[in-house]
C-alpha positions in Angstrom: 78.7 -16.6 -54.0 82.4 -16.4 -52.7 81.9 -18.1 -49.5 80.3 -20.7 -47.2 77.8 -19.4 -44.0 77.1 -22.0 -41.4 75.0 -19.5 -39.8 72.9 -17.7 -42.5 69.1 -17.8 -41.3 67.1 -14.3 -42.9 66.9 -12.3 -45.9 67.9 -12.5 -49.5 70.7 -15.0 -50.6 73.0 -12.0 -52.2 74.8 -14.0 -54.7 78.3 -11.5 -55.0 80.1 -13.9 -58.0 78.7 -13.2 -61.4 79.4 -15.3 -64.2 77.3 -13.2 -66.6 74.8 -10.5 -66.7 73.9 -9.5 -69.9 71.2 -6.8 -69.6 72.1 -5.5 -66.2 69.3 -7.1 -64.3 71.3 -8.4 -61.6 72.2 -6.8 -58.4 74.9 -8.0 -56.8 74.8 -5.8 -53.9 71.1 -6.4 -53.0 70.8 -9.8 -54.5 68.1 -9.3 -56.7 67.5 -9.4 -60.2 65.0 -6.9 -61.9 64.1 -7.4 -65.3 65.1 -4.9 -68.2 62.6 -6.3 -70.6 59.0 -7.9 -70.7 59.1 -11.5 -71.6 59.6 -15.4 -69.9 62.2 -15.7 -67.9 64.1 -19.1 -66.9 65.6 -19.1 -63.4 67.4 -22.1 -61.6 68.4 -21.8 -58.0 70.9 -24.5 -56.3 71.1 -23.9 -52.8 73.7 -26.8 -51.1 73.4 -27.1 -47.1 76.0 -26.9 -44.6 77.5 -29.6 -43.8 74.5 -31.9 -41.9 72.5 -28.6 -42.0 69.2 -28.3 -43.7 67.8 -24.8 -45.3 65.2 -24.0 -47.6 64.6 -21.1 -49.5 62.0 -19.4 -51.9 62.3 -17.9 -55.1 60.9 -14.4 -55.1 58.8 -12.4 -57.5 57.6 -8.7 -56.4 57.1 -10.3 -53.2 54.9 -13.5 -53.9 56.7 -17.2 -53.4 56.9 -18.7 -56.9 59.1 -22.3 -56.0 60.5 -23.4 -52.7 64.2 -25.1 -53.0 64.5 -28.0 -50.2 68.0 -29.2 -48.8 67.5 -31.8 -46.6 69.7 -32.8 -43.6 73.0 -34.8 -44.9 76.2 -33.9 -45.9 76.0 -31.1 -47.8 72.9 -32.2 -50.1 71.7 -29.7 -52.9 68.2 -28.3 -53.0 67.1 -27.2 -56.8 64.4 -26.1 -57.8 63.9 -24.4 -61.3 60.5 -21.8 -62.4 59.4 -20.4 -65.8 58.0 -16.8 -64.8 56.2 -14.6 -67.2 58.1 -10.7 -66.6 57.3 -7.5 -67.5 60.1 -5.0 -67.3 61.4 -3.6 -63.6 59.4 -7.0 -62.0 62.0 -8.6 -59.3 63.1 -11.5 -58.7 65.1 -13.1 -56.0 65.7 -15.8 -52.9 64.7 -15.7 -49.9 65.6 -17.7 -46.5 62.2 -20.2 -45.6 63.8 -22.2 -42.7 66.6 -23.8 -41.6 70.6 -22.9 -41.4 73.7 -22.0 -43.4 74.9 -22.4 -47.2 77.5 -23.8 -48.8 79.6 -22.8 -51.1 82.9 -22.6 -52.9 84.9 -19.8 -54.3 86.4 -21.2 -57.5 83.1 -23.0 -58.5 79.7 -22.3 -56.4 77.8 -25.1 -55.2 75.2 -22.7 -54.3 73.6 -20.7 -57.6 71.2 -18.3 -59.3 70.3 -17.9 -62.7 67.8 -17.0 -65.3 67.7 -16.0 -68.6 64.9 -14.8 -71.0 63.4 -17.3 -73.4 
């Protein structure tokens, strides 16, 4: 994720910075990751408020909530929130706005993350 939103309050959290995607499964253009292979996937997600803000999201998987990531009102508090998920190839998996407002993030080193890799 490049930049901050102060705003964001619907749809998928498209993270656009990749540090790696081995396999391909990521999409940076929709947000969401589908899997190339069966098998158990880890994925972490790290999603900072704005500023006093608070915003809670959802990890995805083919449409069914799997883990719910929780920052709290304060300055710029995290929300983690990590799943072990049991994929078979093309499942998808992403996050997805709950409640509340806005993001942060920076572009040299995101505050606000996705990942997952197979196990």
């Amino acid at each position: 994720m490049r930049s901050a939103s102060s705003s964001w309050n619907s749809g998928t959290l498209v993270f656009d910075r990749i540090v790696y995607n081995i396999g391909g499964g990521y999409d940076s253009g929709t947000g969401v990751f589908t899997a190339p292979v069966n098998g158990h996937f880890v994925f972490f997600v790290n999603v900072q408020a704005y500023s006093s803000n608070a915003v809670y999201t959802h990890l995805v998987l083919n449409g069914s909530n799997k883990v719910t990531t929780m920052a709290e009102n304060g300055s710029y508090m995290p929300g983690p929130n990590l799943a072990v998920l049991g994929l078979q190839k093309g499942d998808r998996v992403w996050v997805k706005y709950y409640a509340g407002t806005g993001y942060y993030s920076d572009s040299t080193a995101p505050a606000t993350t996705f990942s997952g890799f197979l196990i």
